[in-house]
N, C-alpha and C positions, 0 to 999 in steps of 0.2 A: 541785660547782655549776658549776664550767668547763666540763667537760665534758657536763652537758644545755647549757647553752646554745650549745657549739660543734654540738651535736648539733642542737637546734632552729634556729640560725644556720646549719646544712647543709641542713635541710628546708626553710625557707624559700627559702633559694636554688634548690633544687631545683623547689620550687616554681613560682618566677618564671619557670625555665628551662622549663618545663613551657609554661607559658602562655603564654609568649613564642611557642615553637616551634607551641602550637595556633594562634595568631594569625596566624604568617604561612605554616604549611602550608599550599600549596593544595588539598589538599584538604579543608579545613577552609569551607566556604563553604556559603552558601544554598542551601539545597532549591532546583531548578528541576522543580516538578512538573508541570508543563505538559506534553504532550505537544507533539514537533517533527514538523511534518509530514512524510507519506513520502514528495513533491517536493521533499524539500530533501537538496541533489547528497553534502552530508556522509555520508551512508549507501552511496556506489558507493566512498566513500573509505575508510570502517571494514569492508566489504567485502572491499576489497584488503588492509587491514593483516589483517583478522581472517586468511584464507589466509597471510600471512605471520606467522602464529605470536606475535603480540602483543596479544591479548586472551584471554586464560584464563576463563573460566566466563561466557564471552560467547557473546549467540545475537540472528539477527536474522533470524529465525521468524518474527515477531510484531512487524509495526509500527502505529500509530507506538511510537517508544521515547519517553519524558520527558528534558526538556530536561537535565536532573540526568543521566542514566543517560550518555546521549550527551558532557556534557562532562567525566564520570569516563574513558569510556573514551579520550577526546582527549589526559587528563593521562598514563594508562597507556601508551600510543605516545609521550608526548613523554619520560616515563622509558626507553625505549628508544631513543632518538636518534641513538647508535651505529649503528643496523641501520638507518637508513635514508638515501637517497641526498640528495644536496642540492637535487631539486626536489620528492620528500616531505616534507622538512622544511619548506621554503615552503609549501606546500599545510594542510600541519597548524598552522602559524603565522597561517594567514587562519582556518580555521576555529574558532582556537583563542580569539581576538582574538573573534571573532562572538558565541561559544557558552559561554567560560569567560567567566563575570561577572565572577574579579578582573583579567582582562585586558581586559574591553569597556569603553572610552571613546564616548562617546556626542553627535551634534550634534542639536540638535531645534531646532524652532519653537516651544517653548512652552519654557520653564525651571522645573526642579522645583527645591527647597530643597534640592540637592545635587550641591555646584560641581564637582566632581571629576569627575559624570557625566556632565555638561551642558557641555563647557570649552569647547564654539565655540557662536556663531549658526548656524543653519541655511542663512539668506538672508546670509550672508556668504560667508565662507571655509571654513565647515561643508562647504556644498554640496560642493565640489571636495577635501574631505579626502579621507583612509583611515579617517577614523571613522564607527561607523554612525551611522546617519540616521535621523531619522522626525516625527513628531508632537508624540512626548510620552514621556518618562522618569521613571522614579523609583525607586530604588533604597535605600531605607532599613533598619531591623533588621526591622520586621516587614508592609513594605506593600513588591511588585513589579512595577512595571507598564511595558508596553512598547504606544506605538501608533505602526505604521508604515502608509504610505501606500503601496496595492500599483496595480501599471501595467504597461500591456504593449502593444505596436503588435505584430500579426503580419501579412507577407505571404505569402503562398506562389503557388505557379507546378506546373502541373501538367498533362504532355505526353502525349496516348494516342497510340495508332495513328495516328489519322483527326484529333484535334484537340485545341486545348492552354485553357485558362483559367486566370485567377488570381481571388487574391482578398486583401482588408485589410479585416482588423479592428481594434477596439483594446476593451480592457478594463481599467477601475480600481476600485479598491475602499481597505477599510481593514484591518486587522487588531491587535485588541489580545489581549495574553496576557502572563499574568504569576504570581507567588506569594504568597500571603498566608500571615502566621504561619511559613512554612518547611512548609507541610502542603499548606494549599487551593489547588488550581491551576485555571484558567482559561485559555479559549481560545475567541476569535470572532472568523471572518473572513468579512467578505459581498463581492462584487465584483458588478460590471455592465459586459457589455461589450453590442455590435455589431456585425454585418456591415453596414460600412462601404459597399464594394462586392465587385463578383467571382460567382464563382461560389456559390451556397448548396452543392450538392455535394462542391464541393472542402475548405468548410468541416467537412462532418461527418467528413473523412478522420481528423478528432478523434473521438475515443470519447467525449471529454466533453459537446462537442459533442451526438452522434448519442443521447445518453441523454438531453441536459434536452429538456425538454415544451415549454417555450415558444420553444426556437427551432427541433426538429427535428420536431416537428411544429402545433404551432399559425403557425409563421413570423413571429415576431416577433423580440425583440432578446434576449439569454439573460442570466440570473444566476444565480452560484450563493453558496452559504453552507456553512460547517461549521463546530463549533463544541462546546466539552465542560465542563466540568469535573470533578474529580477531587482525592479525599481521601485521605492517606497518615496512617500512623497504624503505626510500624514494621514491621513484618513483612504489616500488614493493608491495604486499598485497594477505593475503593470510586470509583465514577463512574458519569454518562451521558453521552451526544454523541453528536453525529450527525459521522463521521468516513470519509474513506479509508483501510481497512484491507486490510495483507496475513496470510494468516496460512497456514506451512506450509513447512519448509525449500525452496527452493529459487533459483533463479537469476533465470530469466523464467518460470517456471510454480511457481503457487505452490499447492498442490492444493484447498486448502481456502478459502478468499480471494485473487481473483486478482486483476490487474493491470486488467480489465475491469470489477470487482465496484463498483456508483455507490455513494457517501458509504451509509454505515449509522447507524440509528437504534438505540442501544443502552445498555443497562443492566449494567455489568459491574462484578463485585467476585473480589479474589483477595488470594491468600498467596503473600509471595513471600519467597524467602530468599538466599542466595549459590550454592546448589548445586539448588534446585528451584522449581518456580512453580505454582500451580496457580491456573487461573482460569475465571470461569462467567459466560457470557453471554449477555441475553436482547435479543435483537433483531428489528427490525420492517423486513418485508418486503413489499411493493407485489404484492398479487395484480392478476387481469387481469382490467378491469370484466368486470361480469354483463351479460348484456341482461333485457327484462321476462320472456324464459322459463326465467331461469336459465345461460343458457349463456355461456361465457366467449368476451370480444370478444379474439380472438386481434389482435396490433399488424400482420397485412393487410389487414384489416377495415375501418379508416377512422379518422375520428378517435376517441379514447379520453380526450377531457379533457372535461372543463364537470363543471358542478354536476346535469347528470342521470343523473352515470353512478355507478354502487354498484360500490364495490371490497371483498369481503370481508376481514376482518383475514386478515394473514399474521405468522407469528411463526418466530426459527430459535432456537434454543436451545444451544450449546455448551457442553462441556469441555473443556480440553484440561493435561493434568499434562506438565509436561515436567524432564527432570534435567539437569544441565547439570556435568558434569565437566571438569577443564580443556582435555579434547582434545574438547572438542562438546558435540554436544546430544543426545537420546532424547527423543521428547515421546509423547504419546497422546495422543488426541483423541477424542470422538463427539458428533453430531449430529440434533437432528430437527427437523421444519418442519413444523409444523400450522397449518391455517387455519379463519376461519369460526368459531374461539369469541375471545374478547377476553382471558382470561387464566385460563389453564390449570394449579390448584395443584400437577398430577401431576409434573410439567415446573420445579415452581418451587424442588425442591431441589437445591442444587450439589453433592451427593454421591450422588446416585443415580445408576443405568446406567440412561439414556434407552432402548438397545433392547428390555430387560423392563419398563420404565412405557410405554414405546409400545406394545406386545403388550397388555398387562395393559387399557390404553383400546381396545380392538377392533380394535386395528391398522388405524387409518386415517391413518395421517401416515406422513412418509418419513423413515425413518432412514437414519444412514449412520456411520459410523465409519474408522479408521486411523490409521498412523504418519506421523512424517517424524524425518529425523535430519541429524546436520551431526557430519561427523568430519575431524580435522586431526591425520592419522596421521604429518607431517613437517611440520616449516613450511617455507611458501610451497603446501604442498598443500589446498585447502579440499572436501569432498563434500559434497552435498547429495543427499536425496533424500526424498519422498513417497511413499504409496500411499493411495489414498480406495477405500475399498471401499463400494458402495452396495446391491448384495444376490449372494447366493453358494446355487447350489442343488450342495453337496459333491456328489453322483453325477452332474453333468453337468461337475465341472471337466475341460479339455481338449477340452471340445466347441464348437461356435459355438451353443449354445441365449442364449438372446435375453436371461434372465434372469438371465445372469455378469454384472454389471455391475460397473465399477472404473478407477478412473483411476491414472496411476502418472506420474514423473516421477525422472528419474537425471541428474544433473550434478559436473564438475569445475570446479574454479579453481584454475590454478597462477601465483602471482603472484612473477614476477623484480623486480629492482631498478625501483622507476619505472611499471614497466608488468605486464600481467597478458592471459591469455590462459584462456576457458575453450570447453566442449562441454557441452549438456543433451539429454535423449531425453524425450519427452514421447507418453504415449501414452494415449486414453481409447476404451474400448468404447462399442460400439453401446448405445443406449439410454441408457445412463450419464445422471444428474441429474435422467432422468424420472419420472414416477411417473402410477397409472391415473389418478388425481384431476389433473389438470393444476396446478392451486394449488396442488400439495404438488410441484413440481418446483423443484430448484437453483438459481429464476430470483428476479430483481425486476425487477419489472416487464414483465418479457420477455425480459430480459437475466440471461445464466449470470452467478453471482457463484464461480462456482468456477476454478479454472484460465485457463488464454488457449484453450482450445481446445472447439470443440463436439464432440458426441460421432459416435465413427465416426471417429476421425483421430487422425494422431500429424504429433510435430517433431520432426526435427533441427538441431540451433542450433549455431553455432560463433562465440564472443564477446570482445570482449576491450576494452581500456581503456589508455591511456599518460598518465600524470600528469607534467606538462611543469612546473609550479611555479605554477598556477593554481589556480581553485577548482574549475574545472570540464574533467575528462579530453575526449581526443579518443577517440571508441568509435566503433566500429566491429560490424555481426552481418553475418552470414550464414544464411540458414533455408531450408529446404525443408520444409515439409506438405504432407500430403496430406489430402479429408479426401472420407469416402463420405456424397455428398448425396442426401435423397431423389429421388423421383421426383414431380414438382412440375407441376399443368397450369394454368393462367388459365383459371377457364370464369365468363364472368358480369363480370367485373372483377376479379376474386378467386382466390386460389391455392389451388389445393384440390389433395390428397393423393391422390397415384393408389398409388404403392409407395412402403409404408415400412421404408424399413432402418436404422433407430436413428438419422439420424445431426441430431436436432432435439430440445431438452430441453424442446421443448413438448409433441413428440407421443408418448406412450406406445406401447407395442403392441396393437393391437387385436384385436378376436376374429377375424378372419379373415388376418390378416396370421402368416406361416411364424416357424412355433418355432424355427428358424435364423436368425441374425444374424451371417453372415462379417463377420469385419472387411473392411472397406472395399469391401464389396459396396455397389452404386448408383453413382450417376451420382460417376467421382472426380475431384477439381477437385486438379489441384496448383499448387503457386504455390511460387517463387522470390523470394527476398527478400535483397537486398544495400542498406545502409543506413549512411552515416557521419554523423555527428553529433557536434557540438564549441562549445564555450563559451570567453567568456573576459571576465573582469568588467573595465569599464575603467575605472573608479574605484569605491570603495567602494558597493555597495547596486544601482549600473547594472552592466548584463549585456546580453552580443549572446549571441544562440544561433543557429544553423544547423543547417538538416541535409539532408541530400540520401539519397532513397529509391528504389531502381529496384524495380518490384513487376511479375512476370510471372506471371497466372492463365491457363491453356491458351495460346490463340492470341495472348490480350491482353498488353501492354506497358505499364506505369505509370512514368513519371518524375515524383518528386515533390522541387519546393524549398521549404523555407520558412526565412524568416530574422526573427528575433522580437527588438524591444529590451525589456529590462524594468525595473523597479525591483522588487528583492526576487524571490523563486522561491514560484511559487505554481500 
């Protein structure tokens, strides 16, 4: 009888020690299913570690990542602490304080039933902490909510040949996101800004800018929104939102979702495990009004907004299976984008090969398919690379016929103590993202969502980053492209196409235009690009940013500064 109960008096304790240790493991914490946006600088960070050999069955292919995923990987670097220097350690200490929950102390304006999160006033001594800031907290077992208040003054300054302008804006907004039950995630951010004064021009040197409607071409003041939610359910997930996505191993060229691609409207569900992912996406694409004869109002044509203009539904459709061993990644992908019907069942299974259900409907959409991969054959060595393939005639490979079309993309990262140094090669053929149908091109709106590059041109980048014990590195690129542009006349008010050599993903080939497509035949613009850029937060949640751009296209000279304060990174 002694002995069960020394026996049971051992499992108990065992027990306790059990529970003890889940309790205060950190990794033992709330679901953050939220998606972290992919302007937030913590991803040039896990970037660097990921090349230095401290994140196993990690990839960052495919953002945004969830808040959850991000501050797993945060704790994974911080169990390696040994290997890193003492201003990566500070650097991973700020984000860690931000992103891991059991370490974020929190100052707000409103107070939730939970003293621990809420320990300053805002309008006190909050203000001027290192603790974050915002609106409104709450951290409980089964309700998470965060709403912070987003702001931003930007000036900039910009010198040509012949003469210089500036300009100031400012833009705020709010943003709340957070987790319910440890499953339901939530995420909405609206902002409104203005040009203040200055140049309109110099303002759209912004791509976010030069895409919204109401300031880049109606002239008015801009806003924008993005926003999701998302269901976790172990291995299973399901979401929609309208979001900035990348999607596609690589550096600054991302093959498949590029850095130029505006916020997506989407519907996506996947399987995800420790060593594989697989996920299906149905998303909505901004074709380019009709006019009353049917034909599409191309964005030189004049204005394209009001309530008289018809835009036919556009739809893109993804897979993409990727494996992820501990030395990288291997993914698979394929693509198609039909327009002009509203929902397409052919299209609506996440197990089929889109380019035999594209055949099998008459072949009237654009398909596209390929790889990317991320291999870390030493640490501190990181590879990246893509290939998009959008149509292949096998007995003309190795010739310039018009109809090879395919984008690719090769890059390195070798990351030393503190700082990192890389090179990518980026190249797309003629033609590439177009299609006969114009609506069934690579575009929204009129803008590529694919890669940084139009078609008919390639890059070479040389890049790099030094982490000084901030949140935010001093970076540094270097670039040269080239890219072959058409041959382009003004007749009427309007640009009209005299010779086309691939290098526009509006304009397909025509029937009279040569079954040869040299690369970088037409008219070829190169341009020069040297660019530093560096942050540095000066008390909790405030941030200065700078950067200075020298940009030379042929004959032309561009000096660009602009210096931005913010609250929060948005």
């Amino acid at each position: 009888m002694n002995i069960i109960q020394q026996v049971l008096k051992q499992c108990i304790t065992m027990a306790v020690i059990i529970s003890i240790g889940i309790c205060i493991n950190p990794h033992n914490v709330k679901a953050q299913v939220e998606h972290l946006p992919i302007s937030h600088p913590v991803y040039m960070f896990l970037q660097h570690c990921e090349a230095k050999g401290l994140l196993e069955h990690f990839s960052l292919s495919s953002l945004p990542l969830q808040r959850g995923e991000v501050a797993e990987a945060l704790r994974s670097i911080c169990s390696a602490t040994p290997q890193l220097t003492v201003s990566e350690k500070q650097t991973l200490e700020l984000y860690e304080q931000e992103i891991c929950p059991e370490l974020r102390v929190n100052s707000s304006v409103f107070s939730s039933d939970v003293p621990r999160k809420d320990t300053l006033s805002f309008f006190s001594s909050g203000l001027f902490s290192e603790y974050e800031k915002g609106f409104y907290f709450q951290d409980e077992k089964n309700v998470n909510v965060y709403a912070v208040p987003l702001a931003s003054a930007d000036l900039g300054f910009r010198s040509l040949d012949t003469q210089s302008s500036s300009m100031f804006s400012v833009q705020a907004g709010i943003r709340v996101h957070g987790t319910l039950s440890n499953r339901f995630g939530y995420f909405m951010q609206v902002t409104n800004g203005s040009l203040i004064s200055g140049d309109r021009t110099l303002a759209l040197e912004d791509i976010r800018l030069k895409q919204n409607i109401k300031f880049a071409v109606l002239n008015s003041d801009f806003d924008f929104t993005e926003s999701h939610i998302r269901y976790d359910y172990d291995w299973f997930y399901i979401g929609i939102g309208r979001e900035s996505r990348l999607l596609g191993a690589g550096f600054r060229h991302h093959q498949f979702l590029g850095q130029n691609a505006p916020p997506l409207d989407a519907v996506f569900a996947g399987a995800r495990f420790k060593q594989f992912e697989y996920r299906f996406t149905y998303a909505s694409l901004m074709s380019l009004a009709i006019d009353t004869n049917g034909q599409p109002i191309f964005p030189n044509m004049g204005i394209i907004a009001g309530s008289d203009k018809y835009l036919p539904s556009k739809t893109l459709v993804m897979h993409r299976a990727a494996f992820r061993p501990k030395w990288g990644e291997i993914a698979l992908w394929e693509s198609v984008i039909y327009q002009n019907r509203s929902l397409d069942l052919g299209y609506l299974n996440p197990l089929s090969f889109l380019k035999s259900v594209e055949h099998s409907l008459r072949d009237r959409d654009n398909s596209a398919m390929g790889f990317d991969f991320t291999i870390r054959p030493v640490k501190g060595l990181s590879i990246k690379g893509s290939y998009l393939l959008d149509d292949l005639i096998f007995s003309k490979i190795g010739t310039d016929y018009w109809g090879n079309k395919a984008a690719y993309s090769l890059g390195a990262l070798y990351a030393f103590p503190s700082w990192n140094i890389g090179a990518e090669y980026a190249k797309v053929y003629p033609y590439t993202y177009s299609h006969f149908n114009v609506q069934n091109s690579m575009t929204s709106d009129g803008q590529i969502i694919t890669g940084s590059l139009a078609p008919n041109s390639d890059e070479l980048a040389l890049f790099g980053s030094l982490w000084y014990g901030n949140r935010y590195p001093i970076q540094f690129l270097i670039s040269y492209r080239r890219h072959g542009a058409n041959q382009v006349e003004t007749i009427n008010g309007k640009d009209t196409l005299l010779v086309n050599h691939g290098g526009d993903a509006l304009y397909c080939k025509r029937p009279n235009d040569s079954m040869d497509a040299p690369f970088l035949a037409g008219i070829v613009l190169e341009t020069f690009k040297a660019q530093m850029s560096l942050g540095y937060e000066i008390i909790r949640g405030f941030n200065v940013q700078a950067t200075y751009q020298f940009r030379k296209t042929g004959k032309e000279s561009v000096h660009i500064v602009q210096v931005s304060l913010r609250f929060e990174d948005f």
